[in-house]
C-alpha positions in Angstrom: 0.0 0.0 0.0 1.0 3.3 -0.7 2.2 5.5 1.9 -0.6 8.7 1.9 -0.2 12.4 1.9 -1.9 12.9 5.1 -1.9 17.0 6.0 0.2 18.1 3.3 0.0 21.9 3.8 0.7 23.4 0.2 2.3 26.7 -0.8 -0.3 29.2 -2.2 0.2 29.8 -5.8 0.1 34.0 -6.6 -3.4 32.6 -8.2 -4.9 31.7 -4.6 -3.6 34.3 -2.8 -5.1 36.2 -1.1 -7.8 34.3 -0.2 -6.8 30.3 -0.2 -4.7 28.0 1.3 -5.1 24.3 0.5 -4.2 21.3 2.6 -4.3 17.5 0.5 -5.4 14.8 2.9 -5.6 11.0 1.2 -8.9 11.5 0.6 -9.8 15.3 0.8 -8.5 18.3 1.1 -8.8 21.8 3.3 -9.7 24.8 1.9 -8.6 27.5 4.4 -10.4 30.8 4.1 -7.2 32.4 4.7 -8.0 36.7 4.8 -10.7 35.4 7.1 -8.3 33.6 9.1 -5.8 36.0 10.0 -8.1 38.4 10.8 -10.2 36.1 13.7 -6.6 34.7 14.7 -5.4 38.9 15.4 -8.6 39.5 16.6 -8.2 36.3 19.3 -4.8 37.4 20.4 -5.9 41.1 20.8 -4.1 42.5 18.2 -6.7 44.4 16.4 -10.4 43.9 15.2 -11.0 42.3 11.8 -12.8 44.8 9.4 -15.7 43.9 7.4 -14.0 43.3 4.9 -11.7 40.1 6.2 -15.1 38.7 7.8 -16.9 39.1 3.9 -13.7 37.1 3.1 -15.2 33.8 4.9 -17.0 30.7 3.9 -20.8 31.0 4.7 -23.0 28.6 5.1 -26.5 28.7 2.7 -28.1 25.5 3.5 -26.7 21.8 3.9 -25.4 21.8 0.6 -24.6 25.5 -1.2 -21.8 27.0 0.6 -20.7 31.1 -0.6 -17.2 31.1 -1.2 -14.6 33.8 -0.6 -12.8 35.4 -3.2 -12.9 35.2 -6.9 -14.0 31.9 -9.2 -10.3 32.4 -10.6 -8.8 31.8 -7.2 -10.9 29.5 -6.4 -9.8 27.4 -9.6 -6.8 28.0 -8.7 -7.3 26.0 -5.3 -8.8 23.1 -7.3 -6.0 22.8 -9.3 -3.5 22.9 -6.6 -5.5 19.9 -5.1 -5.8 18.0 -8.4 -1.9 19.3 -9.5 -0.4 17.6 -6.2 1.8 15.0 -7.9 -0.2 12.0 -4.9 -2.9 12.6 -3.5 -6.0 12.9 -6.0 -3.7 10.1 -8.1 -3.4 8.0 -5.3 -7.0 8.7 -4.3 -8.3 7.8 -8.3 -5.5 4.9 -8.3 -7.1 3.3 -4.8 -10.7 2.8 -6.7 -12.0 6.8 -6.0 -14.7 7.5 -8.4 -15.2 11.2 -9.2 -18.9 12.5 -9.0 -20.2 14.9 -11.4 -23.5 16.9 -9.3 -21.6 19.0 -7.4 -20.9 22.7 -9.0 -20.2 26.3 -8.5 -22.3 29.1 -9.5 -22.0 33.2 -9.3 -25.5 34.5 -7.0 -25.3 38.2 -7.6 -21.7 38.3 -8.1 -20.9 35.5 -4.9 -19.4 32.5 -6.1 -21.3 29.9 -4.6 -20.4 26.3 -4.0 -23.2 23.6 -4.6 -21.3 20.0 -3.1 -21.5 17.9 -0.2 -18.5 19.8 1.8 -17.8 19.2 5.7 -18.1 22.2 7.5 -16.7 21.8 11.2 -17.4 24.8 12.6 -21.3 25.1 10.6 -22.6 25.5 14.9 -21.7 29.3 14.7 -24.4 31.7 15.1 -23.3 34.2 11.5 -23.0 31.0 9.3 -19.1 32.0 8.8 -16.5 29.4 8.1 -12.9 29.7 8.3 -12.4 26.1 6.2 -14.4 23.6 4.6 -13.1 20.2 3.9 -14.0 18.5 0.2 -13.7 15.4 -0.8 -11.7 14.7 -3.7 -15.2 13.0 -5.9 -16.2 16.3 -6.1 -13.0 18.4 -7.4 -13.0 17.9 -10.9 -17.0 18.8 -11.4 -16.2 21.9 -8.9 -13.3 22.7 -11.1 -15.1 22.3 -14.5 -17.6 24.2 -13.6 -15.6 27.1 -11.9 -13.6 27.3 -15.5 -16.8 28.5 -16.7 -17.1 31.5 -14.6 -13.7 32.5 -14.3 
């Protein structure tokens, strides 16, 4: 058996940044709302207040299965490709028996890039719906990714 990837934090790429940082797990990755981040991390520490800016810059929850992303479709593409770039983990993932789905999809909502998928959302509990990451599964990357190439 191969050895897996297991929290392989990856570099942003100047196409994610400012808003993404992706970590590849064997079978899913991390999508780390990372302007949001920072800012509830400073504000934590009592260094500063995060402006409304950095909290627009967060996942937010619409229902169990649409999700508004941060950032633009082209950095959010960019974060997909990362994910299916990294040189084991989607292979490994397609090369154990995964099977890639093709429902899930993003869509632009008066200008919000929204994310229709089955993604795991650890903190969803919070009263304002606000996520600093979201966990996908790799079946759902490449119809995410196709469809995001469409709005970018």
């Amino acid at each position: 058996m191969k050895e897996n990837p297991m929290g392989a934090c990856l570099e942003p790429t100047t196409a994610m940044t400012p808003w993404w940082n992706v970590e590849v797990r064997s079978e899913s990755a991390y999508l780390n709302a990372t302007v949001y981040n920072v800012a509830k991390i400073r504000e934590r520490v009592g260094e500063g207040s995060a402006t409304a800016e950095e909290i627009e810059a967060s996942w937010v929850v619409i229902d169990d299965e649409t999700t508004a992303a941060p950032g633009t479709a082209a950095a959010f593409a960019a974060a997909l490709d990362q994910i299916l770039d990294h040189p084991r983990a989607y292979p490994d993932w397609l090369a154990e028996g995964g099977v890639p789905r093709t429902d899930a999809h993003a869509e632009l909502r008066d200008g919000q890039l929204v994310v229709v998928a089955k993604l795991y959302r650890y903190e969803e509990g919070r009263e304002d719906g606000r996520l600093g990451c979201v966990e996908i599964g790799y079946e759902d990357v490449v119809a995410l990714r196709d469809s995001v190439a469409a709005l970018a």
